[in-house]
C-alpha positions in Angstrom: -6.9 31.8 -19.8 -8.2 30.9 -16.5 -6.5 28.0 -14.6 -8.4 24.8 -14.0 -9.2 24.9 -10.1 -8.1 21.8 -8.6 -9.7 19.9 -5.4 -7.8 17.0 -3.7 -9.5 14.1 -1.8 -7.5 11.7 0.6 -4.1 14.1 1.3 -2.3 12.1 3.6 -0.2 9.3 1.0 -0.2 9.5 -2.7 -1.4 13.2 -2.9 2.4 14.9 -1.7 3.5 13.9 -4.7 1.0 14.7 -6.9 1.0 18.2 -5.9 4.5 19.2 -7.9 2.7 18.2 -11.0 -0.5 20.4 -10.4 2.1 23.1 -9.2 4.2 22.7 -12.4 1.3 22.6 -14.9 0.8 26.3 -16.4 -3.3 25.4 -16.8 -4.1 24.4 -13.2 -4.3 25.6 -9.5 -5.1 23.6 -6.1 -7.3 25.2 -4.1 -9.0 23.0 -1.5 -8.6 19.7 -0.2 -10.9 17.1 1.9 -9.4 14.5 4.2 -11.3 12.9 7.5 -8.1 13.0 9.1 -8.3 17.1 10.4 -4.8 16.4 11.3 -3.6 14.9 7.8 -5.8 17.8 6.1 -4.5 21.2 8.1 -0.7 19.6 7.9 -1.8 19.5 4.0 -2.8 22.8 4.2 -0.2 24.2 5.7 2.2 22.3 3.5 1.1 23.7 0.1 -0.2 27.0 1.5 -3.8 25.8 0.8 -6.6 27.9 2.2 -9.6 26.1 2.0 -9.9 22.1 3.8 -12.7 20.0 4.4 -13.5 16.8 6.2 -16.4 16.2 4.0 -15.2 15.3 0.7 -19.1 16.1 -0.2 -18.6 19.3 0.7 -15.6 19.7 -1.4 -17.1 17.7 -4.8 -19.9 20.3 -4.8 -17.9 23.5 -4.6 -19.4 25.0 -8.1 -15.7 26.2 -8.7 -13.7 23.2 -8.9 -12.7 22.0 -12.2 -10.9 18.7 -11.6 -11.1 16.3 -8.3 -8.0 14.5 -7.7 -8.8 11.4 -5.5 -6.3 10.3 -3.7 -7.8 7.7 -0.8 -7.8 4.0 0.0 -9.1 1.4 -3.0 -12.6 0.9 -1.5 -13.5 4.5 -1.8 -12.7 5.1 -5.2 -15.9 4.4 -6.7 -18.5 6.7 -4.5 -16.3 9.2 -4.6 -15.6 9.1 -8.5 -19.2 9.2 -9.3 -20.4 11.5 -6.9 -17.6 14.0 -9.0 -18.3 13.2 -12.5 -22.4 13.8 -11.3 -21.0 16.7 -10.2 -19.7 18.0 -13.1 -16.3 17.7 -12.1 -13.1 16.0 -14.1 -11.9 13.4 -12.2 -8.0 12.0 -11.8 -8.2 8.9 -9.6 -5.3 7.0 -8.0 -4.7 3.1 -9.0 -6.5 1.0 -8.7 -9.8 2.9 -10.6 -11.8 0.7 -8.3 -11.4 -2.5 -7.1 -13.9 -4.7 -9.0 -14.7 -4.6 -13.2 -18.5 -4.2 -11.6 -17.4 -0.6 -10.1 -15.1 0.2 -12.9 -18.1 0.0 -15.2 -20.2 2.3 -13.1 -17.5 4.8 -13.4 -17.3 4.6 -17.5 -21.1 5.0 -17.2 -20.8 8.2 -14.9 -18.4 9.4 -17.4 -20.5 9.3 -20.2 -23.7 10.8 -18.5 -21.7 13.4 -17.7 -19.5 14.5 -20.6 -16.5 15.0 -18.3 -12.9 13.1 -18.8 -12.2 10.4 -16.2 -8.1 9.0 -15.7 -6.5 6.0 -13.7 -3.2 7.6 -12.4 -1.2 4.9 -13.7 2.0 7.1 -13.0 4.5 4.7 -14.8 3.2 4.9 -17.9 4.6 9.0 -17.8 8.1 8.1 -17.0 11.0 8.5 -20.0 12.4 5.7 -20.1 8.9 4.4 -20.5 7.7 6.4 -23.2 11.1 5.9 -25.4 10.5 2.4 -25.1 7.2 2.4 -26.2 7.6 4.5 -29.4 10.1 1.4 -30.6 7.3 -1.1 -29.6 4.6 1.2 -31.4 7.1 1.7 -34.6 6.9 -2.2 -35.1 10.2 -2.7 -33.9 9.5 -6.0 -31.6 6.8 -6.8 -34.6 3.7 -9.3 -32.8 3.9 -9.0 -28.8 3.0 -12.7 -28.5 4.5 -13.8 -24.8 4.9 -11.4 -21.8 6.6 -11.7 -18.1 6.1 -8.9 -15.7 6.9 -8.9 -12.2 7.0 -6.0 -9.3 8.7 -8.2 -6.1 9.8 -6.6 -3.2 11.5 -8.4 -0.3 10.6 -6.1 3.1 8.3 -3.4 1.8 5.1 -4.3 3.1 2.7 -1.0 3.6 1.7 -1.2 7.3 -1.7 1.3 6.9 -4.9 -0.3 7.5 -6.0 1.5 3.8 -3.5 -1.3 2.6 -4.3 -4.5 5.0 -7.5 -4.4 5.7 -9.5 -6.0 2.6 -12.6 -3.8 3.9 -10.7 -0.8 2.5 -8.4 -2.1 -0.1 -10.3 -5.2 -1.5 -6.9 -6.6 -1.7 -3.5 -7.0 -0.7 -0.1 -7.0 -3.1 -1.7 -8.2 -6.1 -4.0 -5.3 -6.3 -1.8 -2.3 -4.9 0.9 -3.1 -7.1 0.1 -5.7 -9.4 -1.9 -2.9 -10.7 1.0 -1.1 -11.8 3.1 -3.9 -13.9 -0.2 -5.0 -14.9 -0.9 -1.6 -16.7 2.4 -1.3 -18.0 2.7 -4.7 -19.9 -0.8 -4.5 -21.3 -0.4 -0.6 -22.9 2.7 -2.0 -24.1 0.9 -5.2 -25.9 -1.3 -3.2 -26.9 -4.0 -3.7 -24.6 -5.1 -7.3 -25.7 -8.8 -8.8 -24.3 -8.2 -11.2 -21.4 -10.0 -14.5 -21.6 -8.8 -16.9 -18.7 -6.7 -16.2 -15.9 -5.3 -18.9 -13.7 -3.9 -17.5 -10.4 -2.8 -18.0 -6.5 -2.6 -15.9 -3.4 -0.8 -16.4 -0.5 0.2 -14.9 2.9 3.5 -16.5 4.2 5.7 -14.4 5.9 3.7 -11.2 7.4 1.8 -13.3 9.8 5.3 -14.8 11.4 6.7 -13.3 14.6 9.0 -10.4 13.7 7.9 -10.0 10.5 9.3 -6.4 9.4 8.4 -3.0 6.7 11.8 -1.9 5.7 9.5 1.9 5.4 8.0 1.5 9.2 9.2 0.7 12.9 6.0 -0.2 13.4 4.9 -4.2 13.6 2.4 -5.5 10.6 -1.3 -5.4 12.5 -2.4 -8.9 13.1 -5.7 -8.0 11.7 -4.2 -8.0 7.7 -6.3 -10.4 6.4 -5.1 -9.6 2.6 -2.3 -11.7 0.1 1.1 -10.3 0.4 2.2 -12.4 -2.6 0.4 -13.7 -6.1 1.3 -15.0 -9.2 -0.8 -15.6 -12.4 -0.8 -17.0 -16.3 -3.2 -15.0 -18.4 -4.1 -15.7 -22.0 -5.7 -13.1 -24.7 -7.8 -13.2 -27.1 -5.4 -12.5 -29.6 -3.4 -16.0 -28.6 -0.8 -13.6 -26.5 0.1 -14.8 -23.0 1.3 -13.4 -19.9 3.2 -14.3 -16.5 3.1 -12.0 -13.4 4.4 -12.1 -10.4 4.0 -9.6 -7.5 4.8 -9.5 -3.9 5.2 -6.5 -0.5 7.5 -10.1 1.4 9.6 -12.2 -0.5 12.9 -14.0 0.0 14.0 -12.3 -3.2 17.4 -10.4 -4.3 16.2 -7.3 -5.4 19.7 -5.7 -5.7 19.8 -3.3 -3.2 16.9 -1.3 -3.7 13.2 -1.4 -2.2 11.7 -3.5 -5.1 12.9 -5.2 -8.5 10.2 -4.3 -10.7 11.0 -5.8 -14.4 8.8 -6.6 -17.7 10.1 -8.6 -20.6 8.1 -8.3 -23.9 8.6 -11.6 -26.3 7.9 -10.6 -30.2 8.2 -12.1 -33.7 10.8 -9.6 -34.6 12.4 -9.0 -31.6 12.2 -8.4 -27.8 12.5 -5.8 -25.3 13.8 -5.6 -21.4 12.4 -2.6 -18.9 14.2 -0.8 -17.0 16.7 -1.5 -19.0 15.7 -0.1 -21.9 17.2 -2.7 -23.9 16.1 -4.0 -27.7 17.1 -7.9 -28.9 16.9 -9.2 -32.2 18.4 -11.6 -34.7 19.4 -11.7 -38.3 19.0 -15.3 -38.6 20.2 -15.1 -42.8 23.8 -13.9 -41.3 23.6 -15.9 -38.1 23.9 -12.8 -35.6 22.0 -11.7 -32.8 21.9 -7.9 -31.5 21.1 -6.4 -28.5 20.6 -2.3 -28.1 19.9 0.2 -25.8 18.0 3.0 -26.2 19.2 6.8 -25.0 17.0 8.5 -23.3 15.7 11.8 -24.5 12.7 13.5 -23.4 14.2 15.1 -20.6 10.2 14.9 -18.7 9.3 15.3 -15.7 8.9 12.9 -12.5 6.3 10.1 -13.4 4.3 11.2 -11.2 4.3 15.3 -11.7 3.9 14.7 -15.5 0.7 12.1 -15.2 -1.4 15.5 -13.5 0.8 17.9 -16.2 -1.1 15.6 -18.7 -4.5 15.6 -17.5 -5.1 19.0 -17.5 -3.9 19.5 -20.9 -6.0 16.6 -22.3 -8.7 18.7 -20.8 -7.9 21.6 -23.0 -7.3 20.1 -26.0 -10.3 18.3 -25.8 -8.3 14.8 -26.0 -8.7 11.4 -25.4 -7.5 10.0 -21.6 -4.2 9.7 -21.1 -5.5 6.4 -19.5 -8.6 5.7 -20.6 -10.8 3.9 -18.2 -11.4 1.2 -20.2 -7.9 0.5 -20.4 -7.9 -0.3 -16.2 -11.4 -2.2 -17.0 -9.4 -5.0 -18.5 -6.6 -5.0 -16.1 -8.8 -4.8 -13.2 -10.6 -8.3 -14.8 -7.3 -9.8 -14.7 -6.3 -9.0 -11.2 -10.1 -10.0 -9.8 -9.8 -13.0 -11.8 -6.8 -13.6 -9.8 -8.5 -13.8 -6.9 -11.2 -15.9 -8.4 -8.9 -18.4 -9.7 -7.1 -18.6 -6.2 -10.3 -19.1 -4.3 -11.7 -21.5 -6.5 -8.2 -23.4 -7.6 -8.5 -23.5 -10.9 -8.6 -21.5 -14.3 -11.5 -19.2 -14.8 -12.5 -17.6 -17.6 -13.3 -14.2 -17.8 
């Protein structure tokens, strides 16, 4: 069977490490990419020994050989670019966020449609081991009604210093939508992916704007120009009565035990709970008394999160499956996170 011919837009972040996964994958081959840095885009090329590179990504979206456009660039050029694929006949694996506003989000599930092509949200956490063993005890009933949530991905110095990151012109957003995104995604597949109905949220920019202020990843200073939150917090409810507490942050005064970022959920249910990373399962016998706590093995043995989210994709494609993540899935999480910045503007509750 022929490979799936792979295209890559935006090859200067996120796409290094989606290339093992296209690599790895027996169905697929990368054959061009498009950057409008020439510099980032011949570095690419001579990276991955890739022949073909364009500074167009137009010119790359219409090559009548391409089977799948990865897109790999800053937030606010998600959308145009997605489109423009799926009109082309293309596939289409795009980076998180799928686009920065529901509005765009729904354009996309539209473009999908027209076109009869499959559309992802590389939500690469969602591919990781200790992920998916965790999730086949929540799916197996095992934490019974998911009724109460806390999620939060807080990092004390690591602040992105690229303009695609600061600059709300190309990101729309600042921590709570570059990596909100991801704990966002996570707690909600786990739930079950419950309706939002109100969201009640705040921003704030403390500690990037004072002098000195410092990227544990960069020796370079934070531009003065960012004019986006580099902390958030929010309390969602669901339709189903479930509630949630998230908390996300690039600069906080905040242990996170050595390493870049403590990123943690904890899932509240009627018959039990459940801690990630940790892997761990907590329940009670009340007749006896006794409460337990477990940890689950690991035993999938996959590969890196994100290697395995591209390994995916293309095999969805051939088995003619559903998403892996479905955009309708990053429609609701992307209302929350925009409600968050509703609710923070306006300083109050909205409702979705």
């Amino acid at each position: 069977m022929a490979k799936l011919k792979v295209g890559v837009i935006g090859v200067g972040g996120i796409a290094k490490l989606h290339m093992p996964g296209w690599e790895q994958s027996p169905h697929t081959e990368v054959i061009a990419g498009a950057d409008v840095s020439e510099k980032h885009l011949r570095a690419w090329q001579a990276a991955w020994h890739i022949d073909d590179g364009y500074t167009r990504p137009e010119d790359l979206i219409n090559r009548p050989d391409i089977d799948i456009i990865d897109i790999c660039t800053p937030n606010g050029y998600h959308t145009e670019l997605t489109i423009a694929a799926l009109e082309a006949g293309k596939h289409v694996m795009c980076e998180k966020p799928l686009a920065p506003t529901p509005g765009e989000i729904q354009r996309m599930i539209e473009a999908r449609d027209r076109s009869g092509k499959m559309l992802m949200t590389a939500q690469h956490f969602r591919f990781g081991e200790n992920v998916r063993v965790l999730k086949r005890e929540v799916e197996a009933g095992k934490l019974g009604d998911i009724y109460h949530a806390r999620s939060w991905m807080l990092r004390r110095a690591g602040i992105p210093i690229r303009p695609g990151f600061l600059l709300k012109k190309q990101s729309h957003g600042g921590a709570c939508i570059d990596i909100g995104v991801h704990i966002l995604d996570l707690t909600m597949w786990f739930m079950g992916n419950p309706i939002p109905v109100t969201v009640s949220g705040v921003t704030r920019t403390e500690l990037a704007k004072r002098d000195g202020a410092f990227s544990i990843w960069s020796h370079d200073p934070i531009m003065p120009e960012m004019d986006v939150e580099e902390f958030a917090s929010a309390f969602i409810r669901f339709d189903n009565g479930a509630t949630l507490i998230l908390e996300v942050s690039w600069l906080l005064h905040h242990n996170t035990g050595g390493k870049t970022e403590d990123m943690q959920m904890w899932l509240y249910g009627s018959e039990g709970g459940a801690h990630w990373p940790g892997n761990t399962l907590h329940d009670s016998d009340y007749t006896r008394h006794q409460m337990y706590d477990h940890t689950l093995l690991l035993t999938d043995n996959i590969n890196e999160p994100h290697a395995q989210e591209c390994i995916e994709f293309a095999q969805a494609i051939l088995d003619d499956a559903p998403s892996p993540v479905p955009a309708e899935q990053s429609l609701q999480v992307m209302r929350i996170l925009d409600g968050v910045y509703q609710s923070a503007a306006q300083g109050r509750e909205v409702v979705l």
